[in-house]
C-alpha positions in Angstrom: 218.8 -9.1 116.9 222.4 -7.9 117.4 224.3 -6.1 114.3 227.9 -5.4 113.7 228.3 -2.0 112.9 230.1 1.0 111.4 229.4 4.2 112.8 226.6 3.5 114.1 224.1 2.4 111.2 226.0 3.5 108.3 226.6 0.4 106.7 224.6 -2.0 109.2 224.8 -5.8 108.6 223.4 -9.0 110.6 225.6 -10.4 113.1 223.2 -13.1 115.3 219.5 -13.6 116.6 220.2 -12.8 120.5 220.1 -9.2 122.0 221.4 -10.8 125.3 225.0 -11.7 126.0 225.8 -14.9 127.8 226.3 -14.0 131.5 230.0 -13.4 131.9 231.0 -14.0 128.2 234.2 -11.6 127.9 234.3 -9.5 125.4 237.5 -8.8 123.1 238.7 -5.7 121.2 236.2 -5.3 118.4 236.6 -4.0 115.1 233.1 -3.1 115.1 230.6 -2.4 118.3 227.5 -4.6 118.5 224.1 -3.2 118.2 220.6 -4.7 119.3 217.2 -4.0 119.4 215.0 -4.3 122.6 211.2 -3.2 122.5 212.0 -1.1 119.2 214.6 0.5 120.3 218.2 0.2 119.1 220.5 0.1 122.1 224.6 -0.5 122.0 226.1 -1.7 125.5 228.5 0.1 127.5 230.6 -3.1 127.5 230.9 -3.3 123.7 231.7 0.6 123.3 234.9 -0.2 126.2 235.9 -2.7 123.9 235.4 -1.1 120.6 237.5 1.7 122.1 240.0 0.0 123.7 238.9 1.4 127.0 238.4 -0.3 130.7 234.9 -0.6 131.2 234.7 1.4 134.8 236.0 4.6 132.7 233.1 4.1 130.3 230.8 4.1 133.1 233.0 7.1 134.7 232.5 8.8 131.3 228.6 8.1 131.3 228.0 9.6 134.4 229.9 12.6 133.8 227.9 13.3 130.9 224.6 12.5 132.3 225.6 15.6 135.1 226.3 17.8 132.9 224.2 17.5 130.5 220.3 15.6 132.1 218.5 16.0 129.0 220.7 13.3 127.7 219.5 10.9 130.4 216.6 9.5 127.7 219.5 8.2 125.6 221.2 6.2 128.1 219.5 3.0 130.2 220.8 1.9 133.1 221.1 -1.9 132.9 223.3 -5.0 134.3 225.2 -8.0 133.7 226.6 -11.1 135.3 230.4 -11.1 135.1 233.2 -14.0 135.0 232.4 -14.9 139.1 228.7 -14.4 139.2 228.9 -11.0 140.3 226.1 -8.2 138.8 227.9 -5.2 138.0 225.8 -2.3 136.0 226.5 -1.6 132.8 224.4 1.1 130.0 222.2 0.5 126.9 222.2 3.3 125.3 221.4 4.7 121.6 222.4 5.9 118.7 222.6 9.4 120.2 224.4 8.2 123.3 226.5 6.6 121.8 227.5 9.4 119.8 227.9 11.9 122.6 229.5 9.3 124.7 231.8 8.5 121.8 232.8 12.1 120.7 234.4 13.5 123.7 236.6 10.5 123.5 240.2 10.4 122.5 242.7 7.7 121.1 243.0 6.4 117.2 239.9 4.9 117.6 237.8 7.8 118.2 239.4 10.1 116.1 238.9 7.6 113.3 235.0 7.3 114.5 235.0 11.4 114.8 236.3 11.9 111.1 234.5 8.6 109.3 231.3 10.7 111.1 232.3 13.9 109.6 232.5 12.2 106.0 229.2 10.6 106.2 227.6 13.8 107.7 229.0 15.4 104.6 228.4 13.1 102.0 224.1 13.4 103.6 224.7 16.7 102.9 225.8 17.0 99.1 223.4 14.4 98.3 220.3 16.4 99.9 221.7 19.5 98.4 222.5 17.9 94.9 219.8 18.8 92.4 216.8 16.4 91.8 215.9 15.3 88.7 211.8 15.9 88.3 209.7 13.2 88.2 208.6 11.7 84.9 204.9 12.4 84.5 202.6 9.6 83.5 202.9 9.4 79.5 200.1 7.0 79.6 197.2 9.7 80.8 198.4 12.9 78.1 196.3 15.1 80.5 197.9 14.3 83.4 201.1 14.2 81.9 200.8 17.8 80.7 199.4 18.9 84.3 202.4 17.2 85.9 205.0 19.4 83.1 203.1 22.6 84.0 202.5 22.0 87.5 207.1 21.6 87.3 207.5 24.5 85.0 205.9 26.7 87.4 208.0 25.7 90.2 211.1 26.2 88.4 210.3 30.2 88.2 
């Protein structure tokens, strides 16, 4: 199924039933990338981040490969893949995932990414006060008084 995005699964909504593109369907400037799933995996396409970022899809690739030398531990997040183009040709292109994406997408540079770069710093931060925000306890069960009192002591002793 693909998904439009923001940031990568931060507010993920439906977008259409097919995980494959139409052979040599172009793809235009995107407000959002396009995100699929393929044997449980979530995977964006190389194509789609070119054109989310406003970049030529070649540099992309340039940009994947770079990363994948310096850094071969990352080669797990990034799949190797192809696709038809306008004239029939097969040209290669990435699947990669969340974590590729991110990499990928972080040592770009432009409006774009510095907008993805500081929308990810606010939701990093915002996952962060709420994990470190105070939890209210749990109400025992008021319906069982002797579980209800071993659920208040078993909290009152956790507090010290």
């Amino acid at each position: 199924m693909l998904y439009s995005f923001y940031l990568w699964g931060f507010f993920c909504t439906p977008f259409g039933a097919s995980p494959h593109r139409p052979p040599g369907r172009a793809i235009a400037l995107t407000s959002t990338p396009t995100v699929y799933t393929r044997d449980g995996t979530v995977y964006a396409s190389s194509r789609d981040v070119a054109a989310f970022f406003g970049k030529r899809h070649g540099h992309v690739l340039d940009s994947i490969k770079a990363l994948l030398a310096e850094a071969p531990s990352t080669e797990p997040n990034f799949r190797l893949s192809e696709y038809l183009d306008s004239t029939g040709r097969t040209l290669p292109a990435y699947e990669m995932t969340r974590d590729g994406f991110t990499l990928l997408a972080m040592g770009f540079t432009g409006k774009t990414a510095l907008a993805f770069k500081v929308r990810y710093i606010e939701e990093f931060n915002r996952m962060e006060a709420a994990l470190k925000a105070p939890q209210a306890p749990a109400l025992p069960n008021f319906t069982d008084p002797a579980a209800a009192a071993i659920a208040w002591a078993e909290q009152y002793r956790k507090r010290d």
